[in-house]
DODRENKE-244542 format. One record per atom (N, C-alpha, C): residue number from 1; y, z, x. Coordinates in Angstrom, 3 decimals. Layout:
<recs>
<rec><seq>NUM</seq><y>Y</y><z>Z</z><x>X</x></rec>
...
</recs>
This chain:
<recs>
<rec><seq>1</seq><y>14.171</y><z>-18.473</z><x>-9.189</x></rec>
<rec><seq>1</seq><y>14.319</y><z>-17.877</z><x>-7.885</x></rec>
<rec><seq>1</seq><y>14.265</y><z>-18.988</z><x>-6.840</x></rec>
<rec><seq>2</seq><y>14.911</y><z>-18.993</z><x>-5.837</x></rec>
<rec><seq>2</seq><y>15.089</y><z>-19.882</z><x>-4.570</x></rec>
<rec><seq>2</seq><y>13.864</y><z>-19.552</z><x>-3.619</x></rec>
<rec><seq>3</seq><y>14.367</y><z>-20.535</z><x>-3.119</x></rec>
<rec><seq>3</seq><y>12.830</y><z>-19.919</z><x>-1.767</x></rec>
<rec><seq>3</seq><y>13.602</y><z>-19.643</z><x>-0.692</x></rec>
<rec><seq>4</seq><y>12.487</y><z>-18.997</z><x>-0.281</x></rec>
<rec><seq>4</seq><y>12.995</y><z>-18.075</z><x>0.947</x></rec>
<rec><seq>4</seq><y>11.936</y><z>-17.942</z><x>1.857</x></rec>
<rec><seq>5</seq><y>11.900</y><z>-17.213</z><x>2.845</x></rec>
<rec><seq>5</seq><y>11.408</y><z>-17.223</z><x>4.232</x></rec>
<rec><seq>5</seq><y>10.918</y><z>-15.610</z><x>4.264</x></rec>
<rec><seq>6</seq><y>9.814</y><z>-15.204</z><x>4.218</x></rec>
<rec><seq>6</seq><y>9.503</y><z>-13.809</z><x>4.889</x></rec>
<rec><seq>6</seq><y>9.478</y><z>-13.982</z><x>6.753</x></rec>
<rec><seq>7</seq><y>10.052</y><z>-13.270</z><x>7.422</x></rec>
<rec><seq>7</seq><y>10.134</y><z>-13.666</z><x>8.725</x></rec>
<rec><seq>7</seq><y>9.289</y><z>-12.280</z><x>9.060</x></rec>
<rec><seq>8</seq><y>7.915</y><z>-12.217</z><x>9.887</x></rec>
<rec><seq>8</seq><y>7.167</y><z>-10.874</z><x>10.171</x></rec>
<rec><seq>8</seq><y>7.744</y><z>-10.622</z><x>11.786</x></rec>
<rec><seq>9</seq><y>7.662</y><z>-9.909</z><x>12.303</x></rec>
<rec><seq>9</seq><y>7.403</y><z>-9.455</z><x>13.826</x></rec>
<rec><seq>9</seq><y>6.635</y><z>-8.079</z><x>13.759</x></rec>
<rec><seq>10</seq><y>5.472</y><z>-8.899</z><x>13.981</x></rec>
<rec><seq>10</seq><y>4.468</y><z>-7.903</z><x>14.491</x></rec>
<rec><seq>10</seq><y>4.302</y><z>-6.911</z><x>15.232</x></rec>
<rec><seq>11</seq><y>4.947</y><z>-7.138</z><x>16.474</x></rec>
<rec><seq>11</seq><y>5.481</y><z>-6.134</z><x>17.755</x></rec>
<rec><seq>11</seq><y>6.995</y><z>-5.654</z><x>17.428</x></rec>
<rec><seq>12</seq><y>7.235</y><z>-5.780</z><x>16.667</x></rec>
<rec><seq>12</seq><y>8.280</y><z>-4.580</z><x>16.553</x></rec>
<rec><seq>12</seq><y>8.278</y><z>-4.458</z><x>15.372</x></rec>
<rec><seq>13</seq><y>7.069</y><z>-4.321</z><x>14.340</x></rec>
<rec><seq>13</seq><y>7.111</y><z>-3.697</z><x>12.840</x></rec>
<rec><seq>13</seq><y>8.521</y><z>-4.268</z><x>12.206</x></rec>
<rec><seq>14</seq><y>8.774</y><z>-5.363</z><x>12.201</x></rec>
<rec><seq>14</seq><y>10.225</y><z>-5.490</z><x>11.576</x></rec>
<rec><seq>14</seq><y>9.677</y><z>-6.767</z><x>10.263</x></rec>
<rec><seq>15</seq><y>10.792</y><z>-6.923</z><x>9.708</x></rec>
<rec><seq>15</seq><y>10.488</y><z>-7.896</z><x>8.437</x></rec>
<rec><seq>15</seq><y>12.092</y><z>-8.234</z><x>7.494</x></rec>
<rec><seq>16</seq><y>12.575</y><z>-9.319</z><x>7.547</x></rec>
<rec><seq>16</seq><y>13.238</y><z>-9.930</z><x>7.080</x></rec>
<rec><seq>16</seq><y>13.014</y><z>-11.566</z><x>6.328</x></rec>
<rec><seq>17</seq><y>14.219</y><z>-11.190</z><x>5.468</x></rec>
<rec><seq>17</seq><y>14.239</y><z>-12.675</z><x>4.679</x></rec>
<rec><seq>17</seq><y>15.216</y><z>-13.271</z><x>4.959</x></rec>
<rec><seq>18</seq><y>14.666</y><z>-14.931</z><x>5.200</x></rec>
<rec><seq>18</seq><y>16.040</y><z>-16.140</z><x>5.533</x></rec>
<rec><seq>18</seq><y>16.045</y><z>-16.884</z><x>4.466</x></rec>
<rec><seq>19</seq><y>16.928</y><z>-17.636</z><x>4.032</x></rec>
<rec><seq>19</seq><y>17.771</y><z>-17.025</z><x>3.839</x></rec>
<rec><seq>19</seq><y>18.025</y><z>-15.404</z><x>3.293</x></rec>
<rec><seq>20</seq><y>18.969</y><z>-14.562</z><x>3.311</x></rec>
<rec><seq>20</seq><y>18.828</y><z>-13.208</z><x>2.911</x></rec>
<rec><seq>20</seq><y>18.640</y><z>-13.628</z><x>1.243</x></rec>
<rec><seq>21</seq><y>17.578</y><z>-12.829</z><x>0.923</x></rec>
<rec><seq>21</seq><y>17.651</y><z>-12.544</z><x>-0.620</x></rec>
<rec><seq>21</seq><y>18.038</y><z>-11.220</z><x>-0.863</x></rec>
<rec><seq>22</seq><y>19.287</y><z>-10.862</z><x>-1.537</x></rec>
<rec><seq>22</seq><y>19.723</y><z>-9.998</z><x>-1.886</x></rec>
<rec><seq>22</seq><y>19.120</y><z>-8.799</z><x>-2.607</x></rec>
<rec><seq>23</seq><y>18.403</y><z>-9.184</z><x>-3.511</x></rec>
<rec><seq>23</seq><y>17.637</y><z>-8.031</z><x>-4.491</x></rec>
<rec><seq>23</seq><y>16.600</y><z>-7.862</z><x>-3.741</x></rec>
<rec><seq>24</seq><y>16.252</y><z>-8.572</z><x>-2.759</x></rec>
<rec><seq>24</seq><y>14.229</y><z>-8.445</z><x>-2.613</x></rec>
<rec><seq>24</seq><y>14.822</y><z>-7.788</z><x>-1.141</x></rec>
<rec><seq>25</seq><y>15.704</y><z>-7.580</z><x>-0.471</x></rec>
<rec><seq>25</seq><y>15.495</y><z>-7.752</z><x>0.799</x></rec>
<rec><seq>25</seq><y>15.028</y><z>-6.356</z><x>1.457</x></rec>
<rec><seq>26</seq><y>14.841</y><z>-5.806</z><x>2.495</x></rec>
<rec><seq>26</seq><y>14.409</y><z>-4.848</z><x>2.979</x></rec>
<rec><seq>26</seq><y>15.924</y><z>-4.188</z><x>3.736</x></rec>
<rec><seq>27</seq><y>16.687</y><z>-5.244</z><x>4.152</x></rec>
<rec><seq>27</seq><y>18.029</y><z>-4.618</z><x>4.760</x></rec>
<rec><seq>27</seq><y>18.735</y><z>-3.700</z><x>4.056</x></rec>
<rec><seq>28</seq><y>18.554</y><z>-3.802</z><x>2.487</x></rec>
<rec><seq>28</seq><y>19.367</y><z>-3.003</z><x>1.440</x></rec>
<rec><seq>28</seq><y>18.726</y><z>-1.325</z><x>1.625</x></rec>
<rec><seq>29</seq><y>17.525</y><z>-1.349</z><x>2.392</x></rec>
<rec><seq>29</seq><y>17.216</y><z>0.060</z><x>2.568</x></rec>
<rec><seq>29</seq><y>16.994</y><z>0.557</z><x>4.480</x></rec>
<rec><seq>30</seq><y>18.071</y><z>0.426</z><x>4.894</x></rec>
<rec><seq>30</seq><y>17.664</y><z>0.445</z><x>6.422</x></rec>
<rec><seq>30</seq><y>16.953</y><z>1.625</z><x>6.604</x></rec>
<rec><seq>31</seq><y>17.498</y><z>2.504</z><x>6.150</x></rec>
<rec><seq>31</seq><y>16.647</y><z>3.660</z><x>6.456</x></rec>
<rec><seq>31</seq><y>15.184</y><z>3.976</z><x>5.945</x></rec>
<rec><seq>32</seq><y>14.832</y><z>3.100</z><x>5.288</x></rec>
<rec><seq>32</seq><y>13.468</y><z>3.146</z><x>4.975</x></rec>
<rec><seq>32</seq><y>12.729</y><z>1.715</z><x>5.657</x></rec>
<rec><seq>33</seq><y>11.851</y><z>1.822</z><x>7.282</x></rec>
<rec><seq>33</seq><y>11.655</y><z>0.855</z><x>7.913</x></rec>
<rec><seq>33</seq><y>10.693</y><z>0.427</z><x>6.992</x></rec>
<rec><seq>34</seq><y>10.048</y><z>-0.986</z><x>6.748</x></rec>
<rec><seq>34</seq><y>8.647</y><z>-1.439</z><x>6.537</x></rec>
<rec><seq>34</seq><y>7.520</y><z>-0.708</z><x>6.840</x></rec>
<rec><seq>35</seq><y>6.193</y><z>-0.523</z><x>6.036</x></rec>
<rec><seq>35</seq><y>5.156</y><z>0.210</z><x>6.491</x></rec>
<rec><seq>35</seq><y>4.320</y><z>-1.016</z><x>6.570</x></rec>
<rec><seq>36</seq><y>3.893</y><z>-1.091</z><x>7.978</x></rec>
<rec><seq>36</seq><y>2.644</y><z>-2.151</z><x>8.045</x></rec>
<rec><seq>36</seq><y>1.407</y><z>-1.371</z><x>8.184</x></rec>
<rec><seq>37</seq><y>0.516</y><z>-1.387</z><x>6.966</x></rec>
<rec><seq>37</seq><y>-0.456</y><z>-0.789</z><x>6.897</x></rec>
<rec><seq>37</seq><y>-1.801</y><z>-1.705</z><x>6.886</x></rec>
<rec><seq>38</seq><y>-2.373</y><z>-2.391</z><x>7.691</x></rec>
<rec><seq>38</seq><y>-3.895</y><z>-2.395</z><x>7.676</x></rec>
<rec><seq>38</seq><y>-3.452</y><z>-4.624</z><x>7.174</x></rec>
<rec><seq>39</seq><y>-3.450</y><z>-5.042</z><x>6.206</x></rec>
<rec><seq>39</seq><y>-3.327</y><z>-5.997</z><x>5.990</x></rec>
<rec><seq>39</seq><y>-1.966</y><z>-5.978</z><x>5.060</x></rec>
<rec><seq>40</seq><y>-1.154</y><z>-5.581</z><x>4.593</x></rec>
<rec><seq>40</seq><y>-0.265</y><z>-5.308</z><x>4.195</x></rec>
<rec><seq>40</seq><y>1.076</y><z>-4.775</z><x>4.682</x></rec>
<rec><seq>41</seq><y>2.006</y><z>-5.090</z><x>4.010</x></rec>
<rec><seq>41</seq><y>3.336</y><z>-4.887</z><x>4.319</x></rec>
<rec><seq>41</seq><y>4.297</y><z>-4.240</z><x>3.238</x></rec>
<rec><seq>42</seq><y>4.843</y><z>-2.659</z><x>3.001</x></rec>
<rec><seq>42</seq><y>5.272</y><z>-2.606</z><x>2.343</x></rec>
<rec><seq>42</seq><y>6.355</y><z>-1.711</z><x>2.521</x></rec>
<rec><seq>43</seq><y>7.669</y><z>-2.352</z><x>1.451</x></rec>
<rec><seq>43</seq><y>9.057</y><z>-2.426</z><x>2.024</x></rec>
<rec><seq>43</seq><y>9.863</y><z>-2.181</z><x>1.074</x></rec>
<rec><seq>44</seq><y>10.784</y><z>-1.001</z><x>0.756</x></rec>
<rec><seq>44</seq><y>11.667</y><z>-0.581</z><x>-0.530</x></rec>
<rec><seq>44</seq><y>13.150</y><z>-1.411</z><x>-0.238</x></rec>
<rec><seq>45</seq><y>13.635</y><z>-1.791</z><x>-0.998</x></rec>
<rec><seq>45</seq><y>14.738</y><z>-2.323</z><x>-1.705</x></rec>
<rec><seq>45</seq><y>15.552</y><z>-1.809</z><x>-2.379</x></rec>
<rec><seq>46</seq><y>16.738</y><z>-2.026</z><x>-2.533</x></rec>
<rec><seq>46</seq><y>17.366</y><z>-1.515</z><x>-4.146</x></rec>
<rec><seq>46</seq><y>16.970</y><z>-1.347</z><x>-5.076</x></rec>
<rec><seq>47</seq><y>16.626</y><z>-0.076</z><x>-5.516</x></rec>
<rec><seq>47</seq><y>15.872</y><z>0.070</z><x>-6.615</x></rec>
<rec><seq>47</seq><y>14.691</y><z>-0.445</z><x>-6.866</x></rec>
<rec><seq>48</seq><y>13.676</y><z>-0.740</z><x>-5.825</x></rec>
<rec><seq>48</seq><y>12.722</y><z>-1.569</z><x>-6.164</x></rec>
<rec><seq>48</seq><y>11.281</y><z>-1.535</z><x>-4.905</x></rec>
<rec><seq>49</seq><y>10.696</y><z>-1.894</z><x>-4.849</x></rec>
<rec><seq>49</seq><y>9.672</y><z>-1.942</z><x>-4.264</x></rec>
<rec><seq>49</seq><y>8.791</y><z>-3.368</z><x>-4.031</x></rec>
<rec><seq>50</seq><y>8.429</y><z>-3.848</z><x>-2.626</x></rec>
<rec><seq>50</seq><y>7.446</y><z>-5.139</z><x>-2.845</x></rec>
<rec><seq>50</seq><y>6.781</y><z>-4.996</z><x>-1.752</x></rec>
<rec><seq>51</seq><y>5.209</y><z>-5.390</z><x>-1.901</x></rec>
<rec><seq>51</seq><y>3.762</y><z>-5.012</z><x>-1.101</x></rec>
<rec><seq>51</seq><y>3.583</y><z>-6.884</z><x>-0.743</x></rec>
<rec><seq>52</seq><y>3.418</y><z>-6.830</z><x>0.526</x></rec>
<rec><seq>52</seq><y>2.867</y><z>-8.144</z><x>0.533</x></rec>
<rec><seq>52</seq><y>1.785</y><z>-8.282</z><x>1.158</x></rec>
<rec><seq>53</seq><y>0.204</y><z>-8.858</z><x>0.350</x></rec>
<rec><seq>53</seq><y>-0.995</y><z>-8.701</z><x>1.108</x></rec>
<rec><seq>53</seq><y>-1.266</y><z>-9.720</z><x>1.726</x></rec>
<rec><seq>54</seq><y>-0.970</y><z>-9.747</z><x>3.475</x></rec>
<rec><seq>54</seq><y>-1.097</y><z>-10.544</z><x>4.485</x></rec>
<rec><seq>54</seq><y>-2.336</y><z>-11.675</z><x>4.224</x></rec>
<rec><seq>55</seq><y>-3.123</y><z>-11.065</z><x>3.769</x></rec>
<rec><seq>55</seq><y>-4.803</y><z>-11.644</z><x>3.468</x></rec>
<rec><seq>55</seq><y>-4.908</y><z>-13.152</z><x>2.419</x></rec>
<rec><seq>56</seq><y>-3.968</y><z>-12.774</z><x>1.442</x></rec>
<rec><seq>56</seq><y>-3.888</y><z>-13.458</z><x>0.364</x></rec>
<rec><seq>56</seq><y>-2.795</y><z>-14.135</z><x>0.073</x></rec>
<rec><seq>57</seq><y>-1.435</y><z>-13.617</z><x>1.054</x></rec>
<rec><seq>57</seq><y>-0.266</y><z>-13.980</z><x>0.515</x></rec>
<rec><seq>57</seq><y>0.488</y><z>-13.976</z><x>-0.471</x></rec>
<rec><seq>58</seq><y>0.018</y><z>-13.159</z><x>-1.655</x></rec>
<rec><seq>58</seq><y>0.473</y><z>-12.468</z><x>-2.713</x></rec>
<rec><seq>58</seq><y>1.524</y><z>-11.416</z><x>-2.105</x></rec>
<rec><seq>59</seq><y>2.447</y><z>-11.844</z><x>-2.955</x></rec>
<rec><seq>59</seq><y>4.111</y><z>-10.662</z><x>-2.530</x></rec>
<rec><seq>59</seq><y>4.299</y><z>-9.818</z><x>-4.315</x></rec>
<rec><seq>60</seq><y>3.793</y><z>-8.623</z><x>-4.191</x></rec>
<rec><seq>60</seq><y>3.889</y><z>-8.243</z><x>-5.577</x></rec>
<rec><seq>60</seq><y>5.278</y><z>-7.358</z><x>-5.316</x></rec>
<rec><seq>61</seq><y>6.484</y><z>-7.389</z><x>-6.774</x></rec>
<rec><seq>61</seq><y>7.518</y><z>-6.967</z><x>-6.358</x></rec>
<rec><seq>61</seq><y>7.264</y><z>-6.074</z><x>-7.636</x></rec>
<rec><seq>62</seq><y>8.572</y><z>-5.068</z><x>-7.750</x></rec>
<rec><seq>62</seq><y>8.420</y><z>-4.049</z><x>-9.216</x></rec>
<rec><seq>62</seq><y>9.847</y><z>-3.705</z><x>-8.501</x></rec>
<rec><seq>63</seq><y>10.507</y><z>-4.178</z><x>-9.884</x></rec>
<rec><seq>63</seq><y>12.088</y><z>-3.572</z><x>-10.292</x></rec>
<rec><seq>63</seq><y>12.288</y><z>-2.717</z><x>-11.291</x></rec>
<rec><seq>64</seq><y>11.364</y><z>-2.296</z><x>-11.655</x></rec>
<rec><seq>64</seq><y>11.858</y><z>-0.925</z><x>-12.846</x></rec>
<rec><seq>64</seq><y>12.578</y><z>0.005</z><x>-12.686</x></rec>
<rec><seq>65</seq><y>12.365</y><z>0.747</z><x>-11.691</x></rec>
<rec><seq>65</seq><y>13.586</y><z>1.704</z><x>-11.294</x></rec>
<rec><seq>65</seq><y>15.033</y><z>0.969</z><x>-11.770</x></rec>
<rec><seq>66</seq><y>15.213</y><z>-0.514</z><x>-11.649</x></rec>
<rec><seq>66</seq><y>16.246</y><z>-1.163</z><x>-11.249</x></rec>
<rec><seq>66</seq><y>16.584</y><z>-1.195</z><x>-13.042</x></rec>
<rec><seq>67</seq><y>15.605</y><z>-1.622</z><x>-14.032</x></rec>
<rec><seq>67</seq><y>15.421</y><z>-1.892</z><x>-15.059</x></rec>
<rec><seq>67</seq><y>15.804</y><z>-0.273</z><x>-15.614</x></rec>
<rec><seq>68</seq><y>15.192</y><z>0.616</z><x>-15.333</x></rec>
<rec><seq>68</seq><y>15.516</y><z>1.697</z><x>-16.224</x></rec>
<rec><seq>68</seq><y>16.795</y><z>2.277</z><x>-15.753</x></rec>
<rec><seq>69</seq><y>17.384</y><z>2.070</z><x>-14.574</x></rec>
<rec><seq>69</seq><y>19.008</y><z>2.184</z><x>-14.489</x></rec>
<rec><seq>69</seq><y>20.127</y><z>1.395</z><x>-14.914</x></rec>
<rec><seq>70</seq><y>20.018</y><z>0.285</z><x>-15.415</x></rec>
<rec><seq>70</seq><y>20.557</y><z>-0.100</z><x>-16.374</x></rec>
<rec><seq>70</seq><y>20.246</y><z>0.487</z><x>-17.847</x></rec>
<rec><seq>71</seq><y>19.269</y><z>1.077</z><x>-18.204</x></rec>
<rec><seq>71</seq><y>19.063</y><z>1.202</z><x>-19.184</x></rec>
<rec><seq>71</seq><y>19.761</y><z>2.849</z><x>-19.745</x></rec>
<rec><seq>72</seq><y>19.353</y><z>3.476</z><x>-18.704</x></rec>
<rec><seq>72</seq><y>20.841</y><z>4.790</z><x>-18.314</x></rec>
<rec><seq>72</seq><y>21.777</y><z>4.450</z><x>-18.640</x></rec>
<rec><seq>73</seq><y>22.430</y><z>3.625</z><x>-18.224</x></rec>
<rec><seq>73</seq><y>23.948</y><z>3.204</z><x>-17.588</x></rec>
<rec><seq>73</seq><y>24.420</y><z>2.573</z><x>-19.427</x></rec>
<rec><seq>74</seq><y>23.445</y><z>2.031</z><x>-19.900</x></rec>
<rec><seq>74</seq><y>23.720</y><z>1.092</z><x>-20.951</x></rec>
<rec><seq>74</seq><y>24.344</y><z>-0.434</z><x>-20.820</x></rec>
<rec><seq>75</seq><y>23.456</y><z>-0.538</z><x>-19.836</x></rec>
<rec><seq>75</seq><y>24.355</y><z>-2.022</z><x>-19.160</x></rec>
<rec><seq>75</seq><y>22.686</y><z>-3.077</z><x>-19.295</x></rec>
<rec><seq>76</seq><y>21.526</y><z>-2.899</z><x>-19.775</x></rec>
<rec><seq>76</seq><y>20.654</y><z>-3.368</z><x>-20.089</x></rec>
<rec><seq>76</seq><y>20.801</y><z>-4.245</z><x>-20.941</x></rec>
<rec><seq>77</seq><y>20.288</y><z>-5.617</z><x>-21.009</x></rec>
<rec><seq>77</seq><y>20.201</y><z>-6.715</z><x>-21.687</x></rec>
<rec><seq>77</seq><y>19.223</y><z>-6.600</z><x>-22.639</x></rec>
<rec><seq>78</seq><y>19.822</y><z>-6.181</z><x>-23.860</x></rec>
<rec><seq>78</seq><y>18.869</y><z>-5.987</z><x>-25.254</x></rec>
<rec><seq>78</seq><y>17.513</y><z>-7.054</z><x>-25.267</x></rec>
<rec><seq>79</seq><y>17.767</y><z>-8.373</z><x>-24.862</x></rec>
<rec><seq>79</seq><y>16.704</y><z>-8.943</z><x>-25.237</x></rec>
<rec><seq>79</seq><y>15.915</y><z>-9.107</z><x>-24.063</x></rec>
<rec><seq>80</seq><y>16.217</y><z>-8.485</z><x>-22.543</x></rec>
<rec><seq>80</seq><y>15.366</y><z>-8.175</z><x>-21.498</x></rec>
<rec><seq>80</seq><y>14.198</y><z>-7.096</z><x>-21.885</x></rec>
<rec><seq>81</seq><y>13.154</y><z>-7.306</z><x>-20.666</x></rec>
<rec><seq>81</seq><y>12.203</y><z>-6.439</z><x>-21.000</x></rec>
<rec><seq>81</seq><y>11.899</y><z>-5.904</z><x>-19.733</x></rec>
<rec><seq>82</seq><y>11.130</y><z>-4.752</z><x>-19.989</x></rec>
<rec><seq>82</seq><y>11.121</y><z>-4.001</z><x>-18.567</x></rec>
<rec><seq>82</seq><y>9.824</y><z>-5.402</z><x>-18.108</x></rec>
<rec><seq>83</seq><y>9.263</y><z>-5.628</z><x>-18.269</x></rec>
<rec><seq>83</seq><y>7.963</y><z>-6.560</z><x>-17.474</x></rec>
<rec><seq>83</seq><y>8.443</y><z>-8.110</z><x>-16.886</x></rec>
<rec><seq>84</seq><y>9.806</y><z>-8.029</z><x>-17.018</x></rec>
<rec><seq>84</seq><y>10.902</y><z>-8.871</z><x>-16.640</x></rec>
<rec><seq>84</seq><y>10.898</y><z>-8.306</z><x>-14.714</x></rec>
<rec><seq>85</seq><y>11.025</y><z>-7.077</z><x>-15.215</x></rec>
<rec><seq>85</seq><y>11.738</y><z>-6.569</z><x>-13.730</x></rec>
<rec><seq>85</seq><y>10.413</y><z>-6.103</z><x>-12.862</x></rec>
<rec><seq>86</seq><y>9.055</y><z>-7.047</z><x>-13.051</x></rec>
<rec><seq>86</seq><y>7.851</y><z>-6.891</z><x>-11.900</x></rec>
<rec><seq>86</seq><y>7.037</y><z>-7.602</z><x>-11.710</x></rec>
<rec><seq>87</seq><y>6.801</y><z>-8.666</z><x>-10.839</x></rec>
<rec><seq>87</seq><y>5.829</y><z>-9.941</z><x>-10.704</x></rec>
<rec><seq>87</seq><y>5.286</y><z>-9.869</z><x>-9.502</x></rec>
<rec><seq>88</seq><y>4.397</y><z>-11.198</z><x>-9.573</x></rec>
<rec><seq>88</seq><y>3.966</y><z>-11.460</z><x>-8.228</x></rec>
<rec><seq>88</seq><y>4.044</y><z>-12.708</z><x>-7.945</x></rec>
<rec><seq>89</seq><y>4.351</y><z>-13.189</z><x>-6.306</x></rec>
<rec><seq>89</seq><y>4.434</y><z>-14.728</z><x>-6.159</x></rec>
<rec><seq>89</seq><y>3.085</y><z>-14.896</z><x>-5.004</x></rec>
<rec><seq>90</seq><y>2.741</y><z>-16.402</z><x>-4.779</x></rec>
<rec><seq>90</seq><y>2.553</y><z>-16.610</z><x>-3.884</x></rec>
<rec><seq>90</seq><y>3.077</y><z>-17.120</z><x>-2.415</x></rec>
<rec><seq>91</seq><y>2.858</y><z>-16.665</z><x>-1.298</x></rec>
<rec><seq>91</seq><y>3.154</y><z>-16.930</z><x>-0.747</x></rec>
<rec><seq>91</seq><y>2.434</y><z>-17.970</z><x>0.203</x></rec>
<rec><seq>92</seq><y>3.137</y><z>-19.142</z><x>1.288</x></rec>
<rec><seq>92</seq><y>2.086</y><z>-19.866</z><x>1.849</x></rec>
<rec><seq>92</seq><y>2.690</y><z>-19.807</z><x>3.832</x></rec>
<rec><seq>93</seq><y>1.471</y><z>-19.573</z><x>4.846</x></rec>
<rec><seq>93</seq><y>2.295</y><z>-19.877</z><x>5.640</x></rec>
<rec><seq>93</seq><y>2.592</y><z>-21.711</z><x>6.090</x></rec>
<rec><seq>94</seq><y>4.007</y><z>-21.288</z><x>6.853</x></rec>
<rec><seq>94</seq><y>4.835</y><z>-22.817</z><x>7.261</x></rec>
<rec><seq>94</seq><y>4.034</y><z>-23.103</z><x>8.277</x></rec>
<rec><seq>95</seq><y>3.627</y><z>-24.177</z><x>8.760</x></rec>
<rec><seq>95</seq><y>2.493</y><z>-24.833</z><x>9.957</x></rec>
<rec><seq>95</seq><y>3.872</y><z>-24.804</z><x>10.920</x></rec>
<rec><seq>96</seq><y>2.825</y><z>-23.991</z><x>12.092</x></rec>
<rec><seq>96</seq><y>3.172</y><z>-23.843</z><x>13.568</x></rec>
<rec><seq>96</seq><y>4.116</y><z>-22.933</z><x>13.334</x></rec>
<rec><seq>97</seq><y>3.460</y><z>-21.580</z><x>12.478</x></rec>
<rec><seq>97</seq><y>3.911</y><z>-20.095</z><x>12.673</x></rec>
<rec><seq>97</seq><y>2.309</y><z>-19.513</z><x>12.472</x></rec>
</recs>
């Protein structure tokens, strides 16, 4: 995976990624805004879901939905596994944000 940029705005509840990451991004669901809840941030995707705890900087993502629709479809990669499609990264902030 590339790196990327979580960009927050606090005053207007908004949240994007720079460069755009396609699978992770929040734009793929406009109609479902970000919920900023308490120390956390959490934001649906294509088929997918990711919580990021402000506190710790842990971004936990889960693609299963994404994983078991391929697996419908029959377009699933035999030697993939569903625990493929859910991790967590760290995140760090950039000095002078």
């Amino acid at each position: 995976m590339r790196a990327f940029n979580v960009v927050i705005n606090d005053t207007e509840k908004t949240l994007s990624l720079e460069p755009d990451t396609w699978w992770l991004s929040p734009d793929r669901m406009p109609d479902v805004p970000p919920a900023f809840e308490g120390d956390t941030i959490k934001w649906s995707y294509m088929r997918g879901v990711a919580v990021l705890d402000r506190k710790t900087g842990i971004l936990d993502w889960d693609d299963t939905d994404e994983y078991a629709y391929l697996e419908n479809i029959g377009q699933a990669d035999p030697a993939d596994k569903e625990e493929n499609y859910r991790g967590k990264m760290q995140c760090k902030i950039l000095e002078g944000h």
